[in-house]
C-alpha positions, 0 to 999 in steps of 0.5 A, a space after each residue: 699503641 704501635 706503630 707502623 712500618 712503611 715498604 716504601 719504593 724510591 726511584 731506581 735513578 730517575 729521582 722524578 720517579 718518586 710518587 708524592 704519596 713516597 715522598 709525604 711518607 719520608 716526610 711524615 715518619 719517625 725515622 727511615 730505614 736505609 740500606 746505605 744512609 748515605 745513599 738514601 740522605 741524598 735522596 731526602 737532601 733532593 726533597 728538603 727533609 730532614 730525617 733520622 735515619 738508622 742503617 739495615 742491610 745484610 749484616 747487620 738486619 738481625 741487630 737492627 731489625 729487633 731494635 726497629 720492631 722495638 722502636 714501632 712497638 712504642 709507637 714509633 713510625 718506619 719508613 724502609 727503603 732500598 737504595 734504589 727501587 722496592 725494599 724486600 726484593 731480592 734484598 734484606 728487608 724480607 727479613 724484617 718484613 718477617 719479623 713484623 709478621 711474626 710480632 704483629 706489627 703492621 706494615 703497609 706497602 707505599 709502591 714505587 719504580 721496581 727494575 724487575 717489572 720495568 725491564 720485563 715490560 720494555 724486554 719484548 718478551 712475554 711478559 704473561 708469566 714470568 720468574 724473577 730469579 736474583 743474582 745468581 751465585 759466584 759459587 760455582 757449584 751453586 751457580 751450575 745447580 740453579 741454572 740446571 734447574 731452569 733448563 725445563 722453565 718456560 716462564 720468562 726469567 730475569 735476572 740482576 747482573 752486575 757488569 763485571 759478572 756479565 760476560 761469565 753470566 752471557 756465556 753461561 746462559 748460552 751454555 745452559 739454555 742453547 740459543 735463545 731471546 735476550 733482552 740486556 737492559 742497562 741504566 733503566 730511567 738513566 740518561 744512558 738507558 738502553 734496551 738490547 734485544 739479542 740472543 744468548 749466543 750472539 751475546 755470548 760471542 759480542 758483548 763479553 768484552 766488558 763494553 757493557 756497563 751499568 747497572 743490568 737486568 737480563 730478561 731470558 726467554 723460556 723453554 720451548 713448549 711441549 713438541 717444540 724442539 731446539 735444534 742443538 747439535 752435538 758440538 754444542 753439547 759437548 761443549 756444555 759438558 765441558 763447561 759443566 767440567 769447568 764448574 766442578 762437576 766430573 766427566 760422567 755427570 756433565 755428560 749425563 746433564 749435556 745428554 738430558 738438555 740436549 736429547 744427545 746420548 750420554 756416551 756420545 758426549 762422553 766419547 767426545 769429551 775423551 
């Protein structure tokens, strides 16, 4: 008969946060699949438990995720975890939720602490409906790509950051989205936890000196609704042409998109680039 796979959620920092029902889980499978063993023995060391343990993260989750679907298939029981929060969220674990799926193994969801839902629930934001859009590329290219495509979301967004990527990512938000609401969220459940409720163009002139440390969610206002109007001006937009110049894209396109998120004419914001 086969066994079963446990998505079990583990405390973001907060080592209290793990749910009796989490930790009877650890306790009771074969084994436990950890993004970083030793991250996760820490863990188990806190509850008295012993457990074996074998390593899935992103280069090495097809290897691992076929010998761990063998594993269940005889019988055996998995626990998957992260190293901090919900297994499968922005995070190689969908990977072998998928190939459960795909070889009939059942999977079972042990819920536990998630950064994403606790940062939108202290941001101050509307939390009715929102998107959760990961970390966003080093790549240049990629980087501009996805958050053009954002320009028109109305939903809440969040995203991970990382602290050394914070200042870059503050002074793109403000460059792409013009002046909105922005909730920094550092050290969630930490001792030093702290929720800063700005916005992106006070962010992008105050908090790019690299003083802001930890591990960060960035909860981003959406568009305005249809017959609201952001109050851009065309310095504002040349300089999002500029920055879209900066990312590789030539003068005439950067122009062109400053033009479509700004309401300004395209030869306008390319006279001015000139």
């Amino acid at each position: 008969m086969s066994g079963i796979l446990y998505v079990t959620g583990t405390p973001i920092g907060n080592l209290s946060d793990l749910s009796p029902r989490a930790a009877k889980t650890l306790e009771e499978v074969d084994f436990i699949a950890a993004e970083d063993t030793r991250v996760t023995l820490k863990l188990l060391n806190h509850l008295g438990i012993k457990k074996q343990m074998i390593s899935y993260f992103e280069h090495n989750k097809r290897e691992r995720g076929e010998i761990i679907c063998a594993r269940i298939e005889k019988g055996e029981s998995c626990a998957i975890v992260t190293d901090a929060g919900m297994p499968c969220i922005s995070d190689p674990g969908e990977d072998l939720i998928r190939l459960c799926g795909e070889r009939g193994i059942k999977t079972v969801v042990v819920p536990g602490p998630s950064a994403v839902i606790s940062a939108l629930a202290v941001s101050g934001l509307e939390t009715g409906r929102f998107c959760f859009e990961g970390f966003l590329s080093v790549n240049k290219k990629s980087r501009s790509e996805h958050l053009q495509s954002l320009k028109n979301e109305r939903r809440t967004m969040i995203f991970y950051e990382a602290p050394h990527k914070l200042p870059a990512t503050l002074r793109d938000l403000y460059a792409f989205f013009g002046d909105r609401k922005l909730s920094i969220i550092r050290e969630l459940t930490k001792i030093h936890e702290e929720v800063i409720r700005t916005t992106t163009g006070y962010a992008a002139e105050n908090y790019t000196d690299g003083s802001v440390k930890g591990e960060l969610v960035l909860v981003l206002e959406g568009a305005k609704k249809t017959g609201e109007k952001e109050n851009y001006t065309l310095e504002y937009a040349v300089e999002l042409a500029k920055r879209l110049i900066g990312d590789g894209e030539k003068p005439t396109s950067a122009a062109k998109a400053a033009a479509e998120a700004t309401g300004f004419k395209k030869n306008e914001i390319y006279r001015e680039l000139m």
